[in-house]
RODO-2510 file (C-alpha; in nm, 4 decimals, decimal comma):
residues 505
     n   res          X          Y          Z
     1     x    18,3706    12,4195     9,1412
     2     x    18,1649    12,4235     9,4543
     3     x    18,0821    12,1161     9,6162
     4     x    17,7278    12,0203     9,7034
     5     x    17,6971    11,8889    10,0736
     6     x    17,5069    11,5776    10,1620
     7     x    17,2526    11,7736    10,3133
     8     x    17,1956    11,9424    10,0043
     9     x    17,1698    11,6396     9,8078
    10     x    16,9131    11,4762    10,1058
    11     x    16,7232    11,7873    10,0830
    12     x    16,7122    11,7744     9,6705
    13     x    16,6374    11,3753     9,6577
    14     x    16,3033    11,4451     9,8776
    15     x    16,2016    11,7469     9,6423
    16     x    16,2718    11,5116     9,3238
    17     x    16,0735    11,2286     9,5054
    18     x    15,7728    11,4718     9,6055
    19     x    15,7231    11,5775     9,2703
    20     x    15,7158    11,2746     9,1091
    21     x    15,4799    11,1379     9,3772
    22     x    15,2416    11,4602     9,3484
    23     x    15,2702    11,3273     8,9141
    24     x    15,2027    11,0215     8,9772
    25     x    14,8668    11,1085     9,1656
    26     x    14,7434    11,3415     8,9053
    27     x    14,7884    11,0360     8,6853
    28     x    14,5896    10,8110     8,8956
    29     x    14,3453    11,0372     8,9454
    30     x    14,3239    11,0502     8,5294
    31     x    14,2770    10,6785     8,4563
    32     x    13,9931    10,5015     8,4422
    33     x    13,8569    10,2352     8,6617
    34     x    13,6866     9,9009     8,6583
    35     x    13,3209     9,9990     8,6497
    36     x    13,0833    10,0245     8,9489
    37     x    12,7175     9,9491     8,9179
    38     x    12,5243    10,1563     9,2504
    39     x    12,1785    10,1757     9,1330
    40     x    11,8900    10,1614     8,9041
    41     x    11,6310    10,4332     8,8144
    42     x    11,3283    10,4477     8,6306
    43     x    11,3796    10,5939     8,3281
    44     x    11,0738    10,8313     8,3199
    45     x    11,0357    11,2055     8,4122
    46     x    11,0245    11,2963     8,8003
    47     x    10,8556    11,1744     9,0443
    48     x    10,8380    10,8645     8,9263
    49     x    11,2521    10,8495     8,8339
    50     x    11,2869    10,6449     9,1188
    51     x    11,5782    10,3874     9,2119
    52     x    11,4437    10,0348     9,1683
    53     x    11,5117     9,7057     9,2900
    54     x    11,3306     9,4856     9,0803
    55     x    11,0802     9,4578     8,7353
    56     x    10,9061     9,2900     8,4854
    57     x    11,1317     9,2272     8,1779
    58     x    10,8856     9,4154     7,8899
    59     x    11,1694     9,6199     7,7270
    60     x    11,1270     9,9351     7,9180
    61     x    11,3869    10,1451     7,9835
    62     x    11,6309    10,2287     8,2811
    63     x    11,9270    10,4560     8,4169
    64     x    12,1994    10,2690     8,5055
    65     x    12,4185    10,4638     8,7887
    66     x    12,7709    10,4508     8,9044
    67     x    13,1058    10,5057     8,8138
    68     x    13,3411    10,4407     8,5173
    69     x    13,0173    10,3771     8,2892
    70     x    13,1590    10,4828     7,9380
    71     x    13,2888    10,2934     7,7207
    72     x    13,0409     9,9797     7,7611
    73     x    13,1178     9,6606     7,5578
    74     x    12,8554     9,4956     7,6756
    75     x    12,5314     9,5489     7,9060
    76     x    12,3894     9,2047     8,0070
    77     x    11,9991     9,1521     8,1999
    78     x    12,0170     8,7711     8,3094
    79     x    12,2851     8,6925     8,0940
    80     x    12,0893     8,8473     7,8181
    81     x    12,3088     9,1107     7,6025
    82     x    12,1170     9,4292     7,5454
    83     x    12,1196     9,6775     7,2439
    84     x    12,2544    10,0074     7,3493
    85     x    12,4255    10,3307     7,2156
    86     x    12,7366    10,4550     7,4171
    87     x    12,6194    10,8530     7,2958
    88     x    12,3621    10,8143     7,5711
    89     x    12,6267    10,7732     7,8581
    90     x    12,8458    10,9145     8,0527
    91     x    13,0964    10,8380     8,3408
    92     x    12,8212    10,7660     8,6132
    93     x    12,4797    10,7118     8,4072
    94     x    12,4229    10,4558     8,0987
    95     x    11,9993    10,4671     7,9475
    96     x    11,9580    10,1256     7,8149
    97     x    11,6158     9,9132     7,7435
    98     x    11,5968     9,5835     7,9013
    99     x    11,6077     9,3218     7,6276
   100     x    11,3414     9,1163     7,5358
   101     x    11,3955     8,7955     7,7726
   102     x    11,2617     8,4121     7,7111
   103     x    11,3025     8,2901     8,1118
   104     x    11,2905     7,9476     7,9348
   105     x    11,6162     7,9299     7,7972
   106     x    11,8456     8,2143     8,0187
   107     x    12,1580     8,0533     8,1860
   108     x    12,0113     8,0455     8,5724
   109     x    12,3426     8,1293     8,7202
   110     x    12,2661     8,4838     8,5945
   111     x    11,9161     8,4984     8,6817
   112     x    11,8438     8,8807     8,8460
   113     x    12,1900     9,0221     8,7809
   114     x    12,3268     9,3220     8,5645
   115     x    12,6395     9,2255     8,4152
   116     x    12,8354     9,5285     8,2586
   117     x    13,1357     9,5076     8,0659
   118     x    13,3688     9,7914     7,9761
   119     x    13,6991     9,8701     7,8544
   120     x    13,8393     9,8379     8,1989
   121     x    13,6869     9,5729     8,3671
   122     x    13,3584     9,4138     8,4297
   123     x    13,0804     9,4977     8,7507
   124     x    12,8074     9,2780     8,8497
   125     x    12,4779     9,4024     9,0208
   126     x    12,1977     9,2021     9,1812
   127     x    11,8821     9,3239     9,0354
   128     x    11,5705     9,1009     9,0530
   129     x    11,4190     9,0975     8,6758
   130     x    11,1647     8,8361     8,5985
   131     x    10,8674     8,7899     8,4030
   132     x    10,5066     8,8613     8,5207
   133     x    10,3168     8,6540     8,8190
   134     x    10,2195     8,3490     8,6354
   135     x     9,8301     8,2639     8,5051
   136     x     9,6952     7,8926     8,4230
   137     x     9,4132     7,9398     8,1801
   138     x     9,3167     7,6293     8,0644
   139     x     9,4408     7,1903     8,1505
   140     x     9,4549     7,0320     7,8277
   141     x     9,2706     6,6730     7,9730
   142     x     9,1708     6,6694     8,2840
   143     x     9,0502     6,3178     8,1812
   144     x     9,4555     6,1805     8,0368
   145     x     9,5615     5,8232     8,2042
   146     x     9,8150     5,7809     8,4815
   147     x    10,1283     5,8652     8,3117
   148     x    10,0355     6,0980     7,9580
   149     x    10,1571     6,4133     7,8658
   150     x     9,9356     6,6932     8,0610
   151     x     9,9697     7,0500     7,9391
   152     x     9,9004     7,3569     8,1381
   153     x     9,8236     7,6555     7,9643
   154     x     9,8699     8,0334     8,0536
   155     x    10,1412     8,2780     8,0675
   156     x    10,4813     8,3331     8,2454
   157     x    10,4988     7,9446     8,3184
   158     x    10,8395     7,9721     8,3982
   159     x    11,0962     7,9668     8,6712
   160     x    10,9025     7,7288     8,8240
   161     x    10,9822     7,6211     9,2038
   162     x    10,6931     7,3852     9,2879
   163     x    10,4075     7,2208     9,1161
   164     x    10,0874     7,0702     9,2976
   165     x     9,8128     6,9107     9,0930
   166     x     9,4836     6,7644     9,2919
   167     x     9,7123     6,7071     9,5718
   168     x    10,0108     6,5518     9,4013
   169     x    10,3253     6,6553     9,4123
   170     x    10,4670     6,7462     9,0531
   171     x    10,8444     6,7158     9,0062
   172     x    10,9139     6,6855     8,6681
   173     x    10,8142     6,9797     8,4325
   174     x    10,9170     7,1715     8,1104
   175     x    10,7965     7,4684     7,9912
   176     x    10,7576     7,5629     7,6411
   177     x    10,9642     7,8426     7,4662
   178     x    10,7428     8,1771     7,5251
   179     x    10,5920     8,0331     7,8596
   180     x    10,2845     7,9857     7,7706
   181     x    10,2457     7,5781     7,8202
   182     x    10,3753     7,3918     8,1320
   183     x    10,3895     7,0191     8,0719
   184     x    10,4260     6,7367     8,2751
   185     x    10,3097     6,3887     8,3438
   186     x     9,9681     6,2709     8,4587
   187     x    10,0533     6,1084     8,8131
   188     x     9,8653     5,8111     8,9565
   189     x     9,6088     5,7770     9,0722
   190     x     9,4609     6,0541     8,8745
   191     x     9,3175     6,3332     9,0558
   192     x     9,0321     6,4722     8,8886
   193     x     8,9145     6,7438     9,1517
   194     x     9,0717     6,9737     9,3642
   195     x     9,3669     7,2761     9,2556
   196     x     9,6516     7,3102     9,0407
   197     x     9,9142     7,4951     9,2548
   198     x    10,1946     7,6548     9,1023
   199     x    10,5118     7,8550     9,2222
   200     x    10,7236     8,0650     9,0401
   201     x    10,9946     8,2930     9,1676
   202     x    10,7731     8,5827     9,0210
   203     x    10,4610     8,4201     9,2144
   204     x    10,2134     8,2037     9,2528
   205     x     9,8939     8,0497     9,0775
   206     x     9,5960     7,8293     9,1532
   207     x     9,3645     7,6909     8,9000
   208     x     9,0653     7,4820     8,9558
   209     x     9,0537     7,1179     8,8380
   210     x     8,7604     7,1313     8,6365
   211     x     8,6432     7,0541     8,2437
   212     x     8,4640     7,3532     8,1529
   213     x     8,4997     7,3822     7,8048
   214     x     8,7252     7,5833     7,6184
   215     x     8,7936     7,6788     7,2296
   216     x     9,1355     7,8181     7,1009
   217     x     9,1268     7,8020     6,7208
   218     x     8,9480     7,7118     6,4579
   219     x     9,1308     7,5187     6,1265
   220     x     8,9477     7,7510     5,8868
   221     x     8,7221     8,0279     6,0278
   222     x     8,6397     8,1217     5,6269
   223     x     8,5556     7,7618     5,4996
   224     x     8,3085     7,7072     5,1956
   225     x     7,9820     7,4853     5,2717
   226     x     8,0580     7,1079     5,2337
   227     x     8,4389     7,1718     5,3565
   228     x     8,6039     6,9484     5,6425
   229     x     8,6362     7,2271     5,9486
   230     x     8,8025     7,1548     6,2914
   231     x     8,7507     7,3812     6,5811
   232     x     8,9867     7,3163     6,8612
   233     x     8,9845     7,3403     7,2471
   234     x     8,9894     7,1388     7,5716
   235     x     8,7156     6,9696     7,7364
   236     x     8,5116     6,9439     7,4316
   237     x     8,3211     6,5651     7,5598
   238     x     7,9386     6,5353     7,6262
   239     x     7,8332     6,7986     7,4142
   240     x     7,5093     6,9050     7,4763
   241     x     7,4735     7,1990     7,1661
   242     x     7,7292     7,2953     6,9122
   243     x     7,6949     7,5611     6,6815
   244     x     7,9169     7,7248     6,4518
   245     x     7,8685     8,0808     6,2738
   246     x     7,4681     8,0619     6,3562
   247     x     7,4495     7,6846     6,2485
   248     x     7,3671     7,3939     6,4187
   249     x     7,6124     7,1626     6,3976
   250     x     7,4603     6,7947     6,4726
   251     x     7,6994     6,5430     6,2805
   252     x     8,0337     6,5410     6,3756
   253     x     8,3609     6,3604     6,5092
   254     x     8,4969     6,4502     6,8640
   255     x     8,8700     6,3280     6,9169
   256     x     8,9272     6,0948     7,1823
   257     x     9,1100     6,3592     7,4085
   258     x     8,8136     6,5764     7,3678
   259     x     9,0467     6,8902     7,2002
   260     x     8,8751     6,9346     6,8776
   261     x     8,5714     6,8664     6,6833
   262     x     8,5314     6,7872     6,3104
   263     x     8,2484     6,8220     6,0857
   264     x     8,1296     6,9623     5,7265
   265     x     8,0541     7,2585     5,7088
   266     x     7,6629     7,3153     5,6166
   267     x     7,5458     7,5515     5,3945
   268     x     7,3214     7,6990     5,6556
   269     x     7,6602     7,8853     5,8009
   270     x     7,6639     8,2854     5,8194
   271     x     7,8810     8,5033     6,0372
   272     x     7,8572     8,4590     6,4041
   273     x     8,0305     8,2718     6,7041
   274     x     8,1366     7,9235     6,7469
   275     x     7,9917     7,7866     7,0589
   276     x     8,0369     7,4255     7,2251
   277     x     7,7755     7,3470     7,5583
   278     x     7,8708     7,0812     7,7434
   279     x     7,7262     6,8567     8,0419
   280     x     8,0135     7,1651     8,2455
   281     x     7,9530     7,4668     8,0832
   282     x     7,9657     7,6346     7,7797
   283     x     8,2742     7,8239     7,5725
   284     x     8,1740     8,0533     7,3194
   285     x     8,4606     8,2688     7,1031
   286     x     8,4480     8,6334     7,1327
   287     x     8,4439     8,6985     6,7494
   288     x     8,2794     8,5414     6,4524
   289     x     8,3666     8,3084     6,2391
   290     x     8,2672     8,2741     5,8768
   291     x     8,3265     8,6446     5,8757
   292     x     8,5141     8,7536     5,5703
   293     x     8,2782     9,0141     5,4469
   294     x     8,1723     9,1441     5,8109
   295     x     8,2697     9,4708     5,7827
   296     x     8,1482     9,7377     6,0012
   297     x     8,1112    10,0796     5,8977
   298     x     8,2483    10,3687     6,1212
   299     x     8,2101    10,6899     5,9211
   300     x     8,2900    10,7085     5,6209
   301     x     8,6029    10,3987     5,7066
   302     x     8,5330    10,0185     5,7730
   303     x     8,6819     9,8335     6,0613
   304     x     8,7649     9,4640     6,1166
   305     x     8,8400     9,3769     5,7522
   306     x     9,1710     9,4883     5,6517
   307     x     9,1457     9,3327     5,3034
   308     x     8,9402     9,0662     5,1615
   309     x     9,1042     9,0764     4,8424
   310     x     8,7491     9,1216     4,6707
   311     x     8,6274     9,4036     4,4566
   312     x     8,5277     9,6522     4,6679
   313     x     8,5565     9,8984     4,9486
   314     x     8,7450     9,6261     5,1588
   315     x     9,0144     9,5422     4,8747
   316     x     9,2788     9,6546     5,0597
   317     x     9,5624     9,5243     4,8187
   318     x     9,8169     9,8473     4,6916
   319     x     9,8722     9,7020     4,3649
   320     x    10,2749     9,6516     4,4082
   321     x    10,4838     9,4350     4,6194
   322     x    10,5689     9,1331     4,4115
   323     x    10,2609     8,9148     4,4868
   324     x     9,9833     8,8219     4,2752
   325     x     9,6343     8,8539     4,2905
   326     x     9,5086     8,5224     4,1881
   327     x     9,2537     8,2612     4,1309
   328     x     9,2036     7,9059     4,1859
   329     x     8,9504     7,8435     3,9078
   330     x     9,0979     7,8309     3,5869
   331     x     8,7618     7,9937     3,4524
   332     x     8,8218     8,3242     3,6335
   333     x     9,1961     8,3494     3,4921
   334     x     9,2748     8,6541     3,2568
   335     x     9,3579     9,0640     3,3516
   336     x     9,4859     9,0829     3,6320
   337     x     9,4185     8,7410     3,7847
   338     x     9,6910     8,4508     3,7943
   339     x     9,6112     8,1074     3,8130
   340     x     9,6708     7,9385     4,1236
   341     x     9,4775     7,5704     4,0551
   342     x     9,6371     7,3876     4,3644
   343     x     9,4963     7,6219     4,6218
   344     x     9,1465     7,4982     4,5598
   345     x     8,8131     7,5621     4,7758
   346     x     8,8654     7,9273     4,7688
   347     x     8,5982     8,0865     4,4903
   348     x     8,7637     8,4222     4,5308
   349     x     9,0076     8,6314     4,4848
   350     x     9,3196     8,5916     4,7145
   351     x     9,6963     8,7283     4,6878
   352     x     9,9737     8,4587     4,6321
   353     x    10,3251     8,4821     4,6456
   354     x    10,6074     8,2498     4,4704
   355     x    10,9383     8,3237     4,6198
   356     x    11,2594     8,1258     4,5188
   357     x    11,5095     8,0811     4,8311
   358     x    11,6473     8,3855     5,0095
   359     x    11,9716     8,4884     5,0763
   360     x    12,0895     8,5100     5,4240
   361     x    11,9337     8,8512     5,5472
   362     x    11,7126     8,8708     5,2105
   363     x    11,3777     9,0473     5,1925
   364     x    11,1031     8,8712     4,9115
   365     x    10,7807     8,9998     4,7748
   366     x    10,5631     9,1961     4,9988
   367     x    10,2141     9,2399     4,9866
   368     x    10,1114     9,5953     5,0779
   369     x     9,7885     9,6819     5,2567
   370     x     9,6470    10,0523     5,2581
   371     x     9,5206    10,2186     5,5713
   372     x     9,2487    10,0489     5,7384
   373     x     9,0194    10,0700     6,0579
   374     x     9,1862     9,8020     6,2808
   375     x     9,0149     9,9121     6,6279
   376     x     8,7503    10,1030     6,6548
   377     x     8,8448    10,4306     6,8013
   378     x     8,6238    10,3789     7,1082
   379     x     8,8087    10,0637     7,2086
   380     x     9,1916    10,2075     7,1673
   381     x     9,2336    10,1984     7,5382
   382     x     9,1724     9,8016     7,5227
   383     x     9,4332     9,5594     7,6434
   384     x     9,6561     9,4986     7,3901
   385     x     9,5921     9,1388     7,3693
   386     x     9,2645     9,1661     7,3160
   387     x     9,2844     9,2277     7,0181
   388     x     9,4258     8,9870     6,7313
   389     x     9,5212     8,9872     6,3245
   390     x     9,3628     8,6922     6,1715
   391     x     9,4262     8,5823     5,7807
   392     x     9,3494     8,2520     5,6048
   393     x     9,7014     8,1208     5,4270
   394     x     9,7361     7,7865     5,2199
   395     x    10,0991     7,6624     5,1831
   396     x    10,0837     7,3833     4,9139
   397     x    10,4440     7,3322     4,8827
   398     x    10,7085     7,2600     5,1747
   399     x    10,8399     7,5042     5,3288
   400     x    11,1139     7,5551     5,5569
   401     x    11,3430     7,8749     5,6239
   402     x    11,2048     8,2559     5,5951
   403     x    10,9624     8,4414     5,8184
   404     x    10,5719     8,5681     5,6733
   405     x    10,6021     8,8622     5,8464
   406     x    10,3313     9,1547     5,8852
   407     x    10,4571     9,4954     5,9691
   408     x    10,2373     9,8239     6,1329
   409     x    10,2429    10,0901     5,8800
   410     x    10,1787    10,3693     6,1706
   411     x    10,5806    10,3803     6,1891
   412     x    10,6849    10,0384     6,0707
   413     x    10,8645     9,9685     6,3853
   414     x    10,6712     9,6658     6,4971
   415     x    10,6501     9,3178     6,3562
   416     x    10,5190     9,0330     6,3862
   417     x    10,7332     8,6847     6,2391
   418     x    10,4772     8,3591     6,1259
   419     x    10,7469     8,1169     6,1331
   420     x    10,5951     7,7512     6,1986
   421     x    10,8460     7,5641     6,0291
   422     x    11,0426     7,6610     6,2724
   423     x    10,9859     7,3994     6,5907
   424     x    11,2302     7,5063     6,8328
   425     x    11,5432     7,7035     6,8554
   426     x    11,7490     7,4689     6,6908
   427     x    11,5010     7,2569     6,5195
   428     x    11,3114     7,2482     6,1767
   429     x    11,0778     7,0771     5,9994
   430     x    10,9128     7,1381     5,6244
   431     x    10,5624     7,2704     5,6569
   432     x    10,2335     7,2491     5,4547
   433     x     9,8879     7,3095     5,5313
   434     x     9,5688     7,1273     5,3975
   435     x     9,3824     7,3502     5,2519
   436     x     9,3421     7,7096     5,3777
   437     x     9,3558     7,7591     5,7157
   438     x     9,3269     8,0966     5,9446
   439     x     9,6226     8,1927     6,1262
   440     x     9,5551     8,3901     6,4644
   441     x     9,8198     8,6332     6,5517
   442     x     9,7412     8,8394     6,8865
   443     x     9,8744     9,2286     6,8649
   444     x    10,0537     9,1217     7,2009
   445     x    10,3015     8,9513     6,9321
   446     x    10,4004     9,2638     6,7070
   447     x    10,7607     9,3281     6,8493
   448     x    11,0177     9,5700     6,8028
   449     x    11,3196     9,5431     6,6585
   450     x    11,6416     9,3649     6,8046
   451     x    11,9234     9,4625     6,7630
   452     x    12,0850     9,0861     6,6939
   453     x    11,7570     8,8931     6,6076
   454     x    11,5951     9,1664     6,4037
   455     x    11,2222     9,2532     6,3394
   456     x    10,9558     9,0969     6,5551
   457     x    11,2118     9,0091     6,8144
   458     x    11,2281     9,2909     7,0602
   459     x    11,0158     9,4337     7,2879
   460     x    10,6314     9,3969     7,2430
   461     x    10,4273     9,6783     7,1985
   462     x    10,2733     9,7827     7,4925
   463     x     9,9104    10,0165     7,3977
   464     x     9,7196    10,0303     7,0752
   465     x     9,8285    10,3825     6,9877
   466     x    10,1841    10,2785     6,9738
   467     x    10,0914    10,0219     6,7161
   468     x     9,8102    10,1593     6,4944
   469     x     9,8494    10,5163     6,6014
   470     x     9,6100    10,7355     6,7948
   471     x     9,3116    10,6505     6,5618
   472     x     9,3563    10,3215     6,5192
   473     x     9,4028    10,3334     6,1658
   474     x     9,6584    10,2300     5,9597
   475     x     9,8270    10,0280     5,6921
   476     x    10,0815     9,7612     5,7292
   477     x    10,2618     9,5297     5,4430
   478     x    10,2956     9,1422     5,4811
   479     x    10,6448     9,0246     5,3050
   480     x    10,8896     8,7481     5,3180
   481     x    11,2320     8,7795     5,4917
   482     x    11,5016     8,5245     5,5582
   483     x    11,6532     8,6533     5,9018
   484     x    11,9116     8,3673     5,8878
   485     x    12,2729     8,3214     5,8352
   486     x    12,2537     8,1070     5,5477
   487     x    12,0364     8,0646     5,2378
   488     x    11,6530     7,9397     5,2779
   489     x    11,6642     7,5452     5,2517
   490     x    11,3275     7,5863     5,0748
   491     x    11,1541     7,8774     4,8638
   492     x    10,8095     8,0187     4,9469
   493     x    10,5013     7,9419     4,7538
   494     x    10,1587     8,0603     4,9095
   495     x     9,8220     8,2417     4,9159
   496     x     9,6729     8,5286     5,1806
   497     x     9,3212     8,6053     5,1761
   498     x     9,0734     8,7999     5,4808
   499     x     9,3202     8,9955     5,6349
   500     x     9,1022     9,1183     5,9602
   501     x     9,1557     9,2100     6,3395
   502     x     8,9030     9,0849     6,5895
   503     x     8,8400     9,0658     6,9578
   504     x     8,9771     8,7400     7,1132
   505     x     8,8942     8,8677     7,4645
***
């Protein structure tokens, strides 16, 4: 047997140890790393594919660049998880939408960062996302006393850094859910000239301090002569002229703030604006009221009135669903026609529908509407909210748990959720109407899908087309849907009538 020198053996040990070392690089060089967030891109075709440093949340989509990309767990813009599908990355790139994002209510630690989660680890990237440069629109009383509640109204009233009003520092504030209401306390002495001043870290706003009138709803827009009507606003003291739908309106009660008027409706009414003058100005809404049957021909279609329920070319109901078409005269009852003798004051016909309580994740009756003219093809370039779905409801019995929800028929993927039981995010309270009364919904508030929420809670549509297609005509269906966890405290018992879209702006 030959013996093996110790040079031998030296010169075999550093082969052995080269080897492994040269293995144990080629599995380094195989595993996967902790992710690495370098950039983000416009997600649109070149030119404009360009890297990005900041945006307005409005669920568009972006490239996410890097390394070690696959295999996300979770994408996060603000703290706010996104919906994604791994098929549509790879090592270096992930395409995800930016979620739909209430600034009201995100944790601000995590305010303009990416947070991305894999397998492997977890990367965080700075990345300014905030809502839009706020607007103020509207001070609910100019007039309140030293220490009231004072609401400003507009849109992206959050993130606030600083608040003037007439001078006076502001520095106590809370917005409302969706940003459109900023309210804080009246100081003292009260300044009743001057500028609001407001800064946001998306920007900054100024609004005069001024009562110009303003209206922003109206109880019932489709009342019958000799009904109790209330149109709301701000500013709505020394009124010089009112007139509603054509009418002069002479005798009525103004509420002590000055935000709505109340009076009986005379039988003198037909369709046409509401419109309050005032010792400041005057405010006059953008569509009629009283305007049930207004419907305009274009061709050989009708716009503004999707259905009216009535006999007719503006009918609209498609005969299935689960609702009724129904009465609230007992005379009128027979056919067709079911009795519905505690939603009084309405001498028409009008859909109802009597759901019991939902199962978590349930869907109820429906109440399909056949294609329609909601926009007139001229006007499909039009903001989006400009435009808005209107429809009286009356909601005799509580009712507390379920969305009404109205869904485009151009490709069903947007909704829009009536919820107002529903008070906050964690709060609820049984609701009723008196009477019928006309819900406003702008088309700014048809959403797309979430991926945790569901319908009507992801991003809003952005154009016309996308919603109503490139005509602007289209169908949609109204149903009910519980989108909770649990069973509906309450069932659903209600009536729809005048389905129509007019221009709010």
């Amino acid at each position: 047997m030959k013996k093996i020198s110790h040079r031998q053996m030296y010169f075999l040990l550093v082969c052995c140890m080269t080897a492994f070392c040269a293995l144990l690089t080629s599995c380094k060089n195989d595993t996967i790393g902790s992710p690495v967030i370098t950039a983000v891109r416009n997600y649109v075709a070149s030119p404009n594919d360009t890297i990005i440093n900041s945006a307005v949340a409005k669920g568009q989509w972006v490239v996410i660049e890097g390394k070690y990309l696959q295999d996300a767990l979770q994408i996060s813009f603000d703290g706010v998880p996104a919906a994604f599908n791994n098929a549509l990355f790879s090592s270096d790139h992930a395409v995800v939408q930016i979620p739909a994002i209430l600034f009201s209510t995100i944790d601000m630690n995590k305010l303009y960062t990416i947070e991305y989660k894999t397998t492997t680890g977890t990367a965080s990237f700075s990345f300014k996302l905030g809502p839009a440069a706020p607007t103020i629109t509207a001070i609910s009383d100019v007039f309140a006393n030293p220490g009231d509640s004072v609401f400003l109204y507009g849109t992206d009233l959050v993130l606030v850094e600083s608040l003037n009003y007439g001078g006076a520092k502001i520095s106590s504030y809370k917005s409302n859910l969706d940003g459109t209401s900023l309210g804080f306390v009246m100081p003292s002495p009260v300044p009743t000239s001057g500028k609001v001043l407001l800064t946001t870290k998306s920007g900054s706003a100024s609004f005069d301090i001024v009562a110009l009138p303003t209206i922003t709803g109206v109880s019932n827009e489709n009342a019958n002569p000799g009904d109790s009507v209330f149109v709301y606003g701000t500013y709505l003291k020394g009124i010089q002229l009112f007139t509603f739908g054509g009418a002069a309106i002479t005798s009525y009660k103004l509420s002590a703030k000055g935000n709505s008027i109340g009076f009986v409706l005379p039988s003198s009414v037909h369709s046409g604006p509401a419109s309050v003058t005032t010792v400041f100005g005057t405010a006059t809404t953008v569509y009629d009221v009283y305007n049930q049957y207004n419907v305009q021909s274009v061709g050989s279609a009708t716009t503004g009135v999707l259905a009216n329920m009535e006999w007719g070319d503006a009918f609209g109901w498609g005969w299935w669903g689960g609702a009724n078409l129904s009465v609230s005269d007992a005379g009128r009852t027979g056919g067709w026609l079911t009795l519905c003798a505690d939603m009084a004051t309405n001498p028409g016909m009008f859909m109802s529908i009597n759901e019991g309580t939902l199962a978590a994740g349930a869907k109820g009756n429906s109440i399909p509407i056949g294609g329609a003219q909601w926009i007139p093809a001229a006007n499909m370039n039009d903001p989006v909210d400009n435009w808005a779905l209107k429809f009286e409801i009356n909601i005799p019995k509580a009712w507390n748990g379920g969305a009404v929800c109205i869904q485009s028929g151009f490709t069903g993927s947007y909704t829009a959720r009536y919820e107002p039981w529903q008070i906050s995010a964690t709060a609820t309270a049984a609701y009723t109407t008196k009477g019928w009364t006309t819900v406003t919904i702008p088309l700014s508030m048809f959403r797309a899908k979430d991926a945790t929420l569901g319908e009507g809670k992801g991003a809003s549509v952005t154009t016309l087309a996308n919603l109503l297609g490139p005509t602007g005509k289209t169908g949609c269906s109204v149903f009910i849907n519980n989108y909770g966890t649990s069973t509906t405290t309450t069932g659903f018992y209600g009536g729809f009538d005048n389905f129509r879209v007019v221009k709010i702006k």
